[in-house]
N, C-alpha and C positions, 0 to 999 in steps of 0.2 A: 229136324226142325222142332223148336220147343214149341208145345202147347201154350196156346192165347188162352192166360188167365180171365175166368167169368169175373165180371164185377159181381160185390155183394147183392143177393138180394137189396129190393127198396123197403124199408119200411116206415111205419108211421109215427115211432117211437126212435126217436133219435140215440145216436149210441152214446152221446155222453149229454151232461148238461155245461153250459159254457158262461162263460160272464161277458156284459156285452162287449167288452176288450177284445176280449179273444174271439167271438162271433166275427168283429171287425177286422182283424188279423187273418182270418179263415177265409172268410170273403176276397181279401186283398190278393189271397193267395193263389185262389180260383180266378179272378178276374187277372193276375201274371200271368198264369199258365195260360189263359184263354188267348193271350195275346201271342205266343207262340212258345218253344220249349226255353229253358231256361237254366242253368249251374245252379247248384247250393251254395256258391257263394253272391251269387247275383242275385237270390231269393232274400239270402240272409242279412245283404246289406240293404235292398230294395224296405223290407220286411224289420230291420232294423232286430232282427234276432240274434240269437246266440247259435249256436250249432244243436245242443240240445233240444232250445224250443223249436227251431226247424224241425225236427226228427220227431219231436213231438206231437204237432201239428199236424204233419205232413200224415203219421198214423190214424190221428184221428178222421183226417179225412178220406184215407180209404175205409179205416174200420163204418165210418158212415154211406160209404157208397160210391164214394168218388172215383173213380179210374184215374189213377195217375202212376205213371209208367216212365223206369229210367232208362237211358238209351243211351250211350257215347259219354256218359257223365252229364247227361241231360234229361232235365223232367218236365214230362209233356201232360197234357191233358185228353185224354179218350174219347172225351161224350163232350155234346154239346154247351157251352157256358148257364144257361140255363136249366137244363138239367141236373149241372154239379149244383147247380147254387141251390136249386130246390133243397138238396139232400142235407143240406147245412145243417148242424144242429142249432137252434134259436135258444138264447137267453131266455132264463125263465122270465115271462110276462108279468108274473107275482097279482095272479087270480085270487078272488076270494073263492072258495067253494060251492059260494051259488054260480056265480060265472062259469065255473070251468064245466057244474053242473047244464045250465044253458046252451056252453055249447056245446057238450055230448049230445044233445037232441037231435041232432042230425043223420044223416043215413049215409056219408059215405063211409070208407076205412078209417078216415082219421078222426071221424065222432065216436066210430066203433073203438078205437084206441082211448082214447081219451074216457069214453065211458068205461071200459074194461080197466082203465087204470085208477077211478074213482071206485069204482068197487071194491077193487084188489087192497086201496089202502085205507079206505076209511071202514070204521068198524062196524058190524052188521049191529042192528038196536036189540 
């Protein structure tokens, strides 16, 4: 019997950045799956894609965290619809510096991220 692949770690730094098209398309994609398993051709006309951005997609959202799992020529969803959706990578918001400074002030992981990632790229004085 094969081993049940771990999903990815979570993290608070999304694995890609997306435009909000595509956020939208990701989203639609998790919310198919949520509703029961589903063909790559049912996806890709639902989804209105090409075969490529299917496969495209479909990457990104494991590489973010997603569990999605093929089965019989069917793709199913593993974890809860809110769960997947949390892991979504978001469009950039398009912050000014003080803002994103603002909300780094916080104490969970993802101010901690966000502050670590204002540090990392703005230049020390």
């Amino acid at each position: 019997m094969a081993k049940k692949r771990k999903p990815a770690a979570k993290s608070a730094i999304p694995a890609a950045t997306v435009t909000a098209e595509r956020f939208v398309r990701l989203y639609r994609m998790v919310k198919l799956l949520a509703g029961g398993s589903q063909t790559r051709e049912t996806m890709t006309r639902r989804l209105r894609l090409d075969v490529r951005g299917f496969y495209r997609d479909l990457d990104l959202l494991r590489s973010s965290g997603v569990s999605i799992t093929l089965a019989g020529g069917r793709y199913s969803l593993e974890q809860k619809t809110d769960d997947a959706l949390a892991l979504l990578p978001f469009p950039d918001p398009r912050l000014t510096l003080g803002a994103a400074q603002t909300l780094a002030k916080g104490r969970s992981p993802i101010h901690r991220a966000l502050a670590e990632t204002i540090t990392r790229i703005v230049p020390a004085r």
